[in-house]
Backbone as CSV, one residue per row, in Angstrom:
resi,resn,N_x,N_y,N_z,CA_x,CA_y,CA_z,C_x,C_y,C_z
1,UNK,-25.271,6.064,-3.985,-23.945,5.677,-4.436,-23.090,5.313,-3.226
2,UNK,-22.400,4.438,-3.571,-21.618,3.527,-1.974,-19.920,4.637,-2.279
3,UNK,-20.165,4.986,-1.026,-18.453,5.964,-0.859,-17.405,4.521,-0.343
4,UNK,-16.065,4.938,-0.945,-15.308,4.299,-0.864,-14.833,4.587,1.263
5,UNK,-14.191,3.415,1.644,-14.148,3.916,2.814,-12.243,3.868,3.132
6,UNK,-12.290,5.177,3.608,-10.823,5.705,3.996,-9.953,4.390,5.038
7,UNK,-8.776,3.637,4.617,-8.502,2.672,5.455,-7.322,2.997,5.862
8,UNK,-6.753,4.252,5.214,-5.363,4.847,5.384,-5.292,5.252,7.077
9,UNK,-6.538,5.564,7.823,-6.466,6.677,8.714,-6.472,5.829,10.332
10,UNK,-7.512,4.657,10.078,-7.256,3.754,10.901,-6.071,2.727,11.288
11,UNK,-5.544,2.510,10.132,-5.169,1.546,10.013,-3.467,1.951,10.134
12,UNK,-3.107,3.554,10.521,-2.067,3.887,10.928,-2.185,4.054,12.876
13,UNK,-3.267,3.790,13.560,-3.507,3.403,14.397,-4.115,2.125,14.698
14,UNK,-3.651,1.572,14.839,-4.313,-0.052,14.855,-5.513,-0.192,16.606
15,UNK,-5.164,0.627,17.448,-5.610,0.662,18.326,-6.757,1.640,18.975
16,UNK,-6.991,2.450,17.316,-8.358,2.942,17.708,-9.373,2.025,16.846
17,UNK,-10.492,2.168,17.871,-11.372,0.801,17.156,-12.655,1.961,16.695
18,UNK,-12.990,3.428,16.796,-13.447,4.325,16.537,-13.645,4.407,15.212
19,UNK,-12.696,4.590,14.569,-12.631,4.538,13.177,-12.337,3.167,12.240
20,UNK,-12.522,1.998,12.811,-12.662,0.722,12.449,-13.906,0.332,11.468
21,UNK,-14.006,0.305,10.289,-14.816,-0.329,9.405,-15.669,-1.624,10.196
22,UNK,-16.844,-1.779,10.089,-17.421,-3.000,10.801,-17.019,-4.218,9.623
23,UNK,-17.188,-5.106,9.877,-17.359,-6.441,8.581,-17.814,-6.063,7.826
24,UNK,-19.053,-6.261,7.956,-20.164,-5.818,7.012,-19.562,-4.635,5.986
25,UNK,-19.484,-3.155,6.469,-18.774,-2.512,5.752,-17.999,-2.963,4.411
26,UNK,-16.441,-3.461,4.902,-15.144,-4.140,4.522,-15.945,-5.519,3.407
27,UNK,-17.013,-5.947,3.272,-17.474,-7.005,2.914,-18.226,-6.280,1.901
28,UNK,-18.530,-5.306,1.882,-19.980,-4.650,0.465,-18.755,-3.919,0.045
29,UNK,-18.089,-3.225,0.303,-17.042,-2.225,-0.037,-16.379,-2.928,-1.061
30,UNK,-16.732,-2.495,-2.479,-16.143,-2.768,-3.940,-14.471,-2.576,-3.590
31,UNK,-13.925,-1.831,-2.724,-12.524,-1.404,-2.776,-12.075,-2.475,-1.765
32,UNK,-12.511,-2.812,-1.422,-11.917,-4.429,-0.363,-11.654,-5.641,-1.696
33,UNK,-10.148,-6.016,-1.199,-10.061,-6.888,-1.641,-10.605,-8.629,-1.390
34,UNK,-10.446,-9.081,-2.338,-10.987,-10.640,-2.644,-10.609,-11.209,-1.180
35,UNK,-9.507,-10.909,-1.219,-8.718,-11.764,-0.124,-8.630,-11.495,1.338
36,UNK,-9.155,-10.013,1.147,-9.620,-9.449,2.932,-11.048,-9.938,2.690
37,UNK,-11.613,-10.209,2.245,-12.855,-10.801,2.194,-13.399,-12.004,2.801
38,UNK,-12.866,-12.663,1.831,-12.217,-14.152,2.098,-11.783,-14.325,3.844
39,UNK,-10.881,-13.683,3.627,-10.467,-14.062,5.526,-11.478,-13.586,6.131
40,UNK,-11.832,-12.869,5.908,-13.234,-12.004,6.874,-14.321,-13.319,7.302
41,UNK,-14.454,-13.510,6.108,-15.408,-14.507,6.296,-15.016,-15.807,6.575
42,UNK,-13.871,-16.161,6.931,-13.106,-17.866,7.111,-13.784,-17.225,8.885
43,UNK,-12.929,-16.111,9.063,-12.939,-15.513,10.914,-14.738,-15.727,11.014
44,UNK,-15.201,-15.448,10.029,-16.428,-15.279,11.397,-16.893,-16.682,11.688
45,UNK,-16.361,-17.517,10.926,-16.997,-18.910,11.553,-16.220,-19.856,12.852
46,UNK,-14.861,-18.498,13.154,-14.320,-19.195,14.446,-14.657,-18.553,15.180
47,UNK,-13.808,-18.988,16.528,-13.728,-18.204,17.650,-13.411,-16.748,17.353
48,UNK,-14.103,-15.966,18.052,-13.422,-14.642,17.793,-11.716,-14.382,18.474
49,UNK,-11.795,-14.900,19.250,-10.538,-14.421,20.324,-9.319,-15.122,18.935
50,UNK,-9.985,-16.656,18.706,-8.616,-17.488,18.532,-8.254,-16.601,16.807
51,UNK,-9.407,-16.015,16.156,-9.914,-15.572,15.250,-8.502,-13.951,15.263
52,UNK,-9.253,-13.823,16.112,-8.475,-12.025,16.547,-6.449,-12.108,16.842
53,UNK,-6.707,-13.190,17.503,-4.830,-13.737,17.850,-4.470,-13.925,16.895
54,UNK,-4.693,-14.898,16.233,-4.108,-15.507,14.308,-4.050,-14.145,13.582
55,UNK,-4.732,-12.956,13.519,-4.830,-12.162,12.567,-3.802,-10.714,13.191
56,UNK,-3.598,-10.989,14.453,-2.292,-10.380,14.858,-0.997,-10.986,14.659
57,UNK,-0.703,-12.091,14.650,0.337,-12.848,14.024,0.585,-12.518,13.000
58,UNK,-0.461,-13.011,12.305,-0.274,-12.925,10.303,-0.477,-11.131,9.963
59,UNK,-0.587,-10.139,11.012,-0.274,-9.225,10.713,0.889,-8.457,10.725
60,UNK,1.712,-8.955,11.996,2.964,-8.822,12.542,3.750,-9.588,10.959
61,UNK,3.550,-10.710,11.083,4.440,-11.614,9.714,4.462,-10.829,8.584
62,UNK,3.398,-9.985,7.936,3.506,-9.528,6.687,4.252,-8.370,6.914
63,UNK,4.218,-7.746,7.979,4.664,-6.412,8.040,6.467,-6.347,8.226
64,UNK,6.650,-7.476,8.555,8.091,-7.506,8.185,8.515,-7.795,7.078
65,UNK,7.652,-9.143,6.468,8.144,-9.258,5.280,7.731,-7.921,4.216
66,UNK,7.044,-7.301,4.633,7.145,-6.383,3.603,8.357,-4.864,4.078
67,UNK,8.844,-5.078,5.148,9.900,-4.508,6.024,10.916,-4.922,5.047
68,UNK,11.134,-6.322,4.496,11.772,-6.653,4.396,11.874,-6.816,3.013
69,UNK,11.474,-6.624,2.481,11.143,-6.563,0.891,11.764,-5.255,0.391
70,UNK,11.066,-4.068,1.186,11.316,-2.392,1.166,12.340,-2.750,1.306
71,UNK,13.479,-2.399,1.956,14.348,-2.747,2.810,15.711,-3.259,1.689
72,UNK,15.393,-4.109,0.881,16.211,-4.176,-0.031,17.302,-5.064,-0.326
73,UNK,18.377,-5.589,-0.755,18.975,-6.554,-0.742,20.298,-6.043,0.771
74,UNK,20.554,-7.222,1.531,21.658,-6.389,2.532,23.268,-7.160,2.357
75,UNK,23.958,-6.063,2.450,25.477,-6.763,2.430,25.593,-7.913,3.243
């Protein structure tokens, strides 16, 4: 039976790569979404570096907008 894999624990450290799911993992893992999938697999057919930069951007971007969403309407 495939265990679900904990993404809460890493992923409040972004900078340990210890507890980092491999691809592969994140890719069989029923609890991964369509769409982390999807990108997973757009990345492996680039560069890794240019691959790895873009996905710090578009990680930085969501995290405000969802900063900013929480966050609420402002005077």
């Amino acid at each position: 039976m495939r265990t679900q894999i904990d993404m809460s624990s890493w992923m409040s450290e972004p900078n340990n790569t210890e507890e980092v799911p491999s691809i592969v993992e994140l890719l069989f893992d029923p609890t991964s979404s369509v769409w982390l999938k999807l990108a997973l697999r757009s990345a492996l057919c680039r560069d890794p570096v240019d691959a790895a930069n873009d996905s710090q951007v578009l990680a930085r971007v969501l995290a405000r907008r969802c900063d900013d969403i929480l966050s609420g309407p402002r005077d």
